[in-house]
C-alpha positions as a Markdown table, in Angstrom:
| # | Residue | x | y | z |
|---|---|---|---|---|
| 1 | Unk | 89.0 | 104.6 | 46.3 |
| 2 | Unk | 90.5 | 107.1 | 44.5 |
| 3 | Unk | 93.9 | 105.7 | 45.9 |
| 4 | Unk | 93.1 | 102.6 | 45.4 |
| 5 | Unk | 93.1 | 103.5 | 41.6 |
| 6 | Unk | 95.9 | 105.2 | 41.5 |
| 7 | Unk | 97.9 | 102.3 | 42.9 |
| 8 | Unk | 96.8 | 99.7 | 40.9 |
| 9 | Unk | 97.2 | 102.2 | 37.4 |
| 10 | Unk | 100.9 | 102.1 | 39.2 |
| 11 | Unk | 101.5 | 98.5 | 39.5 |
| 12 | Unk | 100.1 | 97.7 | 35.7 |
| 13 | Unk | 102.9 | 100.3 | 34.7 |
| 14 | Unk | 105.3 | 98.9 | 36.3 |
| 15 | Unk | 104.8 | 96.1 | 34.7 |
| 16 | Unk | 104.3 | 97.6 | 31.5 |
| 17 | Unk | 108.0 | 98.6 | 32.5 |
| 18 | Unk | 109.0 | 95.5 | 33.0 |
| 19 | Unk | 107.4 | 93.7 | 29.8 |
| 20 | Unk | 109.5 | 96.2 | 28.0 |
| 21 | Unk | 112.9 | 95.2 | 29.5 |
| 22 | Unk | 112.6 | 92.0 | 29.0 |
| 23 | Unk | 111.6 | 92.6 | 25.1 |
| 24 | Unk | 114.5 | 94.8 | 24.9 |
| 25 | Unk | 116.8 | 92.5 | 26.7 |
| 26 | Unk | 115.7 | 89.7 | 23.8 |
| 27 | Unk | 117.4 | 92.1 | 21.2 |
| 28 | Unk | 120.7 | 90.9 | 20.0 |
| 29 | Unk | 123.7 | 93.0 | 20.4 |
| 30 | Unk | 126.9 | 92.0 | 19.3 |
| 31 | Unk | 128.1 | 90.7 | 22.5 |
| 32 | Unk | 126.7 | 87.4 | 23.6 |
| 33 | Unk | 124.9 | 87.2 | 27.0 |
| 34 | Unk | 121.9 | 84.7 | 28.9 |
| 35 | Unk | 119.5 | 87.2 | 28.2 |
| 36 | Unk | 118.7 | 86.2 | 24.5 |
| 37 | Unk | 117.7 | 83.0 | 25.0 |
| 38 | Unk | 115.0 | 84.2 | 27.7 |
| 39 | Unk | 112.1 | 83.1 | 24.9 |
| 40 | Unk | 113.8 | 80.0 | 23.8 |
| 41 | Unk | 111.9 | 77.0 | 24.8 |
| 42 | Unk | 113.3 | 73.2 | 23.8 |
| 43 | Unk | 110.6 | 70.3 | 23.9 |
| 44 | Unk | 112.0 | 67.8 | 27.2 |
| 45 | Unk | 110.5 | 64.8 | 27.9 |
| 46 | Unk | 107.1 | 65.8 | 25.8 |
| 47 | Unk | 106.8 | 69.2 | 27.8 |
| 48 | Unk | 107.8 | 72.8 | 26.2 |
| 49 | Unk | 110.6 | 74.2 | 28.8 |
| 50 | Unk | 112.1 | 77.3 | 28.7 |
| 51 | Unk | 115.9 | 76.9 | 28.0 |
| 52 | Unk | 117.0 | 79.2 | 31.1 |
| 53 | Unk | 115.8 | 75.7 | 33.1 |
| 54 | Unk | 117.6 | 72.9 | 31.7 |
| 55 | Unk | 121.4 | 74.7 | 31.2 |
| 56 | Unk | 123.9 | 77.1 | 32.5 |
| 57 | Unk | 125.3 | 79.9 | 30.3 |
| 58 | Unk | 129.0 | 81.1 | 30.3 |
| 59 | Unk | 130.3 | 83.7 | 27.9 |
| 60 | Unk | 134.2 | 82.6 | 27.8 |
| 61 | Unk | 134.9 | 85.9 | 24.9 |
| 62 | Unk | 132.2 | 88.8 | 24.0 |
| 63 | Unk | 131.2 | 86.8 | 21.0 |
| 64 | Unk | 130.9 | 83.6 | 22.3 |
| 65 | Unk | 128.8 | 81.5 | 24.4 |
| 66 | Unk | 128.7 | 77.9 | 26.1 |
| 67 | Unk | 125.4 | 76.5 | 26.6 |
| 68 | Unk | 125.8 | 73.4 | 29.3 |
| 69 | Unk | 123.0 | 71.4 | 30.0 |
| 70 | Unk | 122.3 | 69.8 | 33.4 |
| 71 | Unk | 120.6 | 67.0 | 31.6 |
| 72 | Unk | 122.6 | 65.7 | 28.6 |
| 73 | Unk | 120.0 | 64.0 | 26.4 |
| 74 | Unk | 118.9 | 67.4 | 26.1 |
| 75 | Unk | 121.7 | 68.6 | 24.0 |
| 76 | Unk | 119.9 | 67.5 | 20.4 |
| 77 | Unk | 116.5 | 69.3 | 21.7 |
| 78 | Unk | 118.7 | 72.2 | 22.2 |
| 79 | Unk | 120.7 | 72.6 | 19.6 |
| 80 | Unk | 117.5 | 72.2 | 17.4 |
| 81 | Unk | 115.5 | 74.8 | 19.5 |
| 82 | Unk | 118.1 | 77.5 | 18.6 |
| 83 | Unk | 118.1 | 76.2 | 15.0 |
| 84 | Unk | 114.7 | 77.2 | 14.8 |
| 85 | Unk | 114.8 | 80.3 | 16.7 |
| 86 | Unk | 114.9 | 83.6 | 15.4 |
| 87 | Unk | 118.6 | 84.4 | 16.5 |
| 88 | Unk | 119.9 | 83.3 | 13.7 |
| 89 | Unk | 123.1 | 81.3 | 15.3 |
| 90 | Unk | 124.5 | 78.2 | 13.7 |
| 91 | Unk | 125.1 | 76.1 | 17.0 |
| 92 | Unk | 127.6 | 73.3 | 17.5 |
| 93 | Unk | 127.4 | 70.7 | 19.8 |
| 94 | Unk | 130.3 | 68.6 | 20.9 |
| 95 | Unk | 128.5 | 66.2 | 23.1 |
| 96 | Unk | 128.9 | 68.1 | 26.3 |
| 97 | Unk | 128.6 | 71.7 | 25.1 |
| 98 | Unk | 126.6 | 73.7 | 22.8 |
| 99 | Unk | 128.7 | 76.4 | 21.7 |
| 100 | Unk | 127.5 | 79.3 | 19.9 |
| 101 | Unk | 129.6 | 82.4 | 17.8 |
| 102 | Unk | 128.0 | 85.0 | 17.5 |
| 103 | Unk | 128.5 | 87.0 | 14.1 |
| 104 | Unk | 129.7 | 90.3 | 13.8 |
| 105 | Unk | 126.4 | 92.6 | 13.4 |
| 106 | Unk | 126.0 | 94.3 | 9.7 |
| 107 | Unk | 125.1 | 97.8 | 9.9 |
| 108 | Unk | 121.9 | 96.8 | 8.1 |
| 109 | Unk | 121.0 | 94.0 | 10.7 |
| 110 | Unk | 121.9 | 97.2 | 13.3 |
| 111 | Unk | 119.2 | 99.1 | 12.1 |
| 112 | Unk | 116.6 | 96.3 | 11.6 |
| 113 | Unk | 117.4 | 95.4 | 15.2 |
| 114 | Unk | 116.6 | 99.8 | 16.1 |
| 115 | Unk | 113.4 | 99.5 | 14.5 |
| 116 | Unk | 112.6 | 96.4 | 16.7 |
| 117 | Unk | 113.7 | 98.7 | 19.8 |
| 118 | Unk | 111.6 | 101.5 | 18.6 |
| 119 | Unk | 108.6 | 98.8 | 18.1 |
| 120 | Unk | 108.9 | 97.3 | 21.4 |
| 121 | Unk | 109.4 | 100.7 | 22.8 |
| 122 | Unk | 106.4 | 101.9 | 21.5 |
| 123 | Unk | 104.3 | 99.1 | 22.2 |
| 124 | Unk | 105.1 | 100.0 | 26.3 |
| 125 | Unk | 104.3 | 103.4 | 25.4 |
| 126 | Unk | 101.0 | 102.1 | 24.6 |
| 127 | Unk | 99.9 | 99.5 | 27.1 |
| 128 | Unk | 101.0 | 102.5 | 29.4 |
| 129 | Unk | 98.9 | 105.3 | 27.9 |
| 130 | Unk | 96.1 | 102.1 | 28.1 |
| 131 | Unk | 96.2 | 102.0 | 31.8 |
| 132 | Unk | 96.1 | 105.5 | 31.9 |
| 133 | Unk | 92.8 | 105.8 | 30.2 |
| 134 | Unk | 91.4 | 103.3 | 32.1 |
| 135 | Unk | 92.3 | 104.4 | 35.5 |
| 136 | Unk | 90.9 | 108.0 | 34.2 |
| 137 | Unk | 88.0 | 106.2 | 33.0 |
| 138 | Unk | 87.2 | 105.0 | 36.8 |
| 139 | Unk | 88.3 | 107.7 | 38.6 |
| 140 | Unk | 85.8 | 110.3 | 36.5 |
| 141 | Unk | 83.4 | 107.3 | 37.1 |
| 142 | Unk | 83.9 | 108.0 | 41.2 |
| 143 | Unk | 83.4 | 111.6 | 40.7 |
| 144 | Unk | 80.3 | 111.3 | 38.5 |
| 145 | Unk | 78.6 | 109.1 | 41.3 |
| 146 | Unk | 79.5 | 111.2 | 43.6 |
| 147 | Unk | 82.3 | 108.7 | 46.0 |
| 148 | Unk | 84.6 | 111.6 | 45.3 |
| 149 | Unk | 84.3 | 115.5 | 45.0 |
| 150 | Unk | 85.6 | 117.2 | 41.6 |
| 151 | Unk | 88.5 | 118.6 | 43.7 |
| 152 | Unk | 90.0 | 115.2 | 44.8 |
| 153 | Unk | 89.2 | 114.0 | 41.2 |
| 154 | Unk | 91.2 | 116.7 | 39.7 |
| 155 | Unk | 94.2 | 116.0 | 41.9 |
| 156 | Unk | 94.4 | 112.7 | 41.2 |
| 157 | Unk | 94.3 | 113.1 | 37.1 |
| 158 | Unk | 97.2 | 115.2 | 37.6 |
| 159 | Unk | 98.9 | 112.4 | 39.9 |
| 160 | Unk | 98.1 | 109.7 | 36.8 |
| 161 | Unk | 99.1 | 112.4 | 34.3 |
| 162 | Unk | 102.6 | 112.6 | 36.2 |
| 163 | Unk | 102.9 | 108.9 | 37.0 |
| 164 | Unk | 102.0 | 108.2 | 33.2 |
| 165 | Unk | 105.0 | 110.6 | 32.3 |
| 166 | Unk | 107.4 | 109.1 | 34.1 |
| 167 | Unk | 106.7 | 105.7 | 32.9 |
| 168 | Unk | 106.7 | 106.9 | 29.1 |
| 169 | Unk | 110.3 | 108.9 | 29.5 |
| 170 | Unk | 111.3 | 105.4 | 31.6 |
| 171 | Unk | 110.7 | 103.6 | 28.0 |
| 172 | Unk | 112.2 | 106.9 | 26.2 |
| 173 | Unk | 115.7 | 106.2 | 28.3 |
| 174 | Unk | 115.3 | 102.5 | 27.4 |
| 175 | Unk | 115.4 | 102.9 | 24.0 |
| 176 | Unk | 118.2 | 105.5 | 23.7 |
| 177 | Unk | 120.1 | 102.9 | 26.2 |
| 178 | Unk | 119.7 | 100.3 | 23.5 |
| 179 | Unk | 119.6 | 102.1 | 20.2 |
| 180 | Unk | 123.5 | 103.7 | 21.6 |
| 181 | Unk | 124.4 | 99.8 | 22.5 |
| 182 | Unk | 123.2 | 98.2 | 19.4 |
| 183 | Unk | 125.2 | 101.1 | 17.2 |
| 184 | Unk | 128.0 | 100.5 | 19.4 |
| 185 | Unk | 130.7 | 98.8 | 16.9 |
């Protein structure tokens, strides 16, 4: 049982993990890439569908991206989907393409977009330590019922204690990946 626990504490952090990468990868840099449109979802044929569905992406220069649907009548749902996102990019649609430039990032939209990193970061950091508490919560449950001795109890709060490090210095790397790549000029 006590295994059992400690598995499933695992899985929810990995996917606590995972969460976080995606959030981070929805952080605009200055180069353009697929990645930021992840949460965009344009309204086809009465149904909300995510953007990654209905076109291909190609980034012909750092700044610049080509947004090709498989499905022309599309393009006006698109173009006014990213309108109304928070990216902030002025699209342009030429009646096969959606093209979108990408501004250069100010220094002040740099930092915003840091503080945004550090939010998301710590917002894994939490759902992780979560998780942790819980699975504590059951195993000193096991031990106070008397499924497991005090020994194995103790051992495996040390195992959650390490696995719960690892996944909070995971998020710690994350951050200083994307802090150093959003500064990048």
């Amino acid at each position: 049982m006590i295994d059992e626990t400690l598995l499933e504490a695992e899985e929810k952090m990995d996917k606590a993990i995972e969460v976080a990468k995606n959030d981070f990868a929805s952080i605009r840099t200055g180069r353009a890439s697929a990645s930021m449109f992840n949460r965009i979802v344009v309204e086809y044929y009465g149904a909300p569908t995510p953007l990654q569905q209905l076109a291909s992406f190609n980034t012909p220069e750092a700044r610049t991206i080509l947004i090709t649907p498989f499905d022309k009548t599309v393009l006006a749902g698109i173009e006014r989907a990213l309108r109304d996102s928070d990216l902030g990019v002025n699209p342009s649609n030429d009646g096969n393409v959606i093209r979108i430039v990408l501004p250069m990032l100010t220094q002040e939209r740099r930092k915003e977009y840091v503080k945004l990193a550090k939010t998301k970061s710590e917002d894994a950091k939490v759902s992780v330590r979560s998780i942790r508490r819980k699975a504590k919560e059951t195993l000193d449950r096991l031990v106070k019922d008397g499924e497991a001795g005090e020994d194995e109890g103790a051992r495996a709060e040390k195992e959650l204690e390490i696995l719960t490090k690892r996944h909070v210095e995971a998020v710690d790397v994350m951050l200083v990946n994307k802090e150093a790549e959003l500064l990048e000029v």
